[in-house]
C-alpha positions in Angstrom: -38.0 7.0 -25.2 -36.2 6.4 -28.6 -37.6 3.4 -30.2 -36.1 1.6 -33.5 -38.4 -1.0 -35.3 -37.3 -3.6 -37.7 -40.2 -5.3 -40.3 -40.0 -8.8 -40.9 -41.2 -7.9 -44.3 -39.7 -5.4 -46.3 -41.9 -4.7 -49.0 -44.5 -1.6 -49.5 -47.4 -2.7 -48.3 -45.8 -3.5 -44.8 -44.1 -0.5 -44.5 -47.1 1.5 -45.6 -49.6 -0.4 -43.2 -46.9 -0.1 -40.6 -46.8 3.7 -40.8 -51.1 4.1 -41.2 -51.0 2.0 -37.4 -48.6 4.0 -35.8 -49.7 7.2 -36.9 -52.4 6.4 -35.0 -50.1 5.9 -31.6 -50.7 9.2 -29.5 -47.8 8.0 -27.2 -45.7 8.3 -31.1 -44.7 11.9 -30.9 -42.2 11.6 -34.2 -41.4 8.8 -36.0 -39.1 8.3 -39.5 -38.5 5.8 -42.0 -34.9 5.6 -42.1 -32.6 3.8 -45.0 -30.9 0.6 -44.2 -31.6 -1.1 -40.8 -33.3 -0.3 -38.4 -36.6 0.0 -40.8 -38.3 2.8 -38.4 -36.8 5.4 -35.9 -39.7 6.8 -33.1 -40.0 9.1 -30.2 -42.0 7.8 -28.1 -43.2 9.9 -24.9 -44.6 8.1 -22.0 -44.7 9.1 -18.2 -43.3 5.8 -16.7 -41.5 2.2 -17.7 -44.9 0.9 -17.3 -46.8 3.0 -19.5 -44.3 2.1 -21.9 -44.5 -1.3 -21.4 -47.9 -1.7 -22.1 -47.8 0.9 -25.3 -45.1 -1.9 -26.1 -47.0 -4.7 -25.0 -50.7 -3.7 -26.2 -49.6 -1.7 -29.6 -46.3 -1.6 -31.3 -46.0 -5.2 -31.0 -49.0 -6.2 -32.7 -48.5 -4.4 -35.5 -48.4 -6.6 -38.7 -44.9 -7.6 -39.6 -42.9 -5.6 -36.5 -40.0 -8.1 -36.0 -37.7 -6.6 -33.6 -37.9 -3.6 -31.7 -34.7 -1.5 -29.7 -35.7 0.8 -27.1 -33.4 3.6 -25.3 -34.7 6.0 -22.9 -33.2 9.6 -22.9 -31.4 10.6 -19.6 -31.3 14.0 -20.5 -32.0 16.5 -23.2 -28.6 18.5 -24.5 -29.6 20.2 -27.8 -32.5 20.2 -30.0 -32.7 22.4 -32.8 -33.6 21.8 -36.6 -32.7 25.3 -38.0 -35.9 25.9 -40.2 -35.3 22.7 -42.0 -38.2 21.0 -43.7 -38.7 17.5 -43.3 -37.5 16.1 -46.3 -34.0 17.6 -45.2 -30.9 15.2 -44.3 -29.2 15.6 -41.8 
């Protein structure tokens, strides 16, 4: 599931306490603070729409300062490479 998470707060101590809760998330397999909107992009790997909808439900929404989140599951899987890059790479 590819998640996208907005703040309702914008500021450091949102983002940072935002980042220290769902590093926590064992369902959160990658997630990226990205520039502009949305604040946050996630992977999010769960077996069923139910299981998501409680990770949903139960965690990522009670976060502090989560104001809007986009979810899109993956049909299928075409390419996934990242060529040695580190992560501070764009691209």
């Amino acid at each position: 599931m590819f998640v996208w998470v907005d703040l309702d707060a914008s500021n450091r101590e949102a983002m940072l306490a935002f980042e220290d809760r769902v590093s926590q998330m064992e369902e959160v397999v990658e997630c990226h603070r990205v520039f502009g909107r949305p604040d946050f992009f996630m992977r999010v790997l769960v077996r069923d729409p139910a299981d998501y909808e409680d990770f949903l439900t139960n965690k990522l929404i009670g976060v502090p300062s989560v104001l809007r989140v986009t979810s899109t599951p993956s049909l299928k899987k075409i390419k996934t490479e990242d060529h040695g890059w580190s992560e501070g790479a764009l691209g």
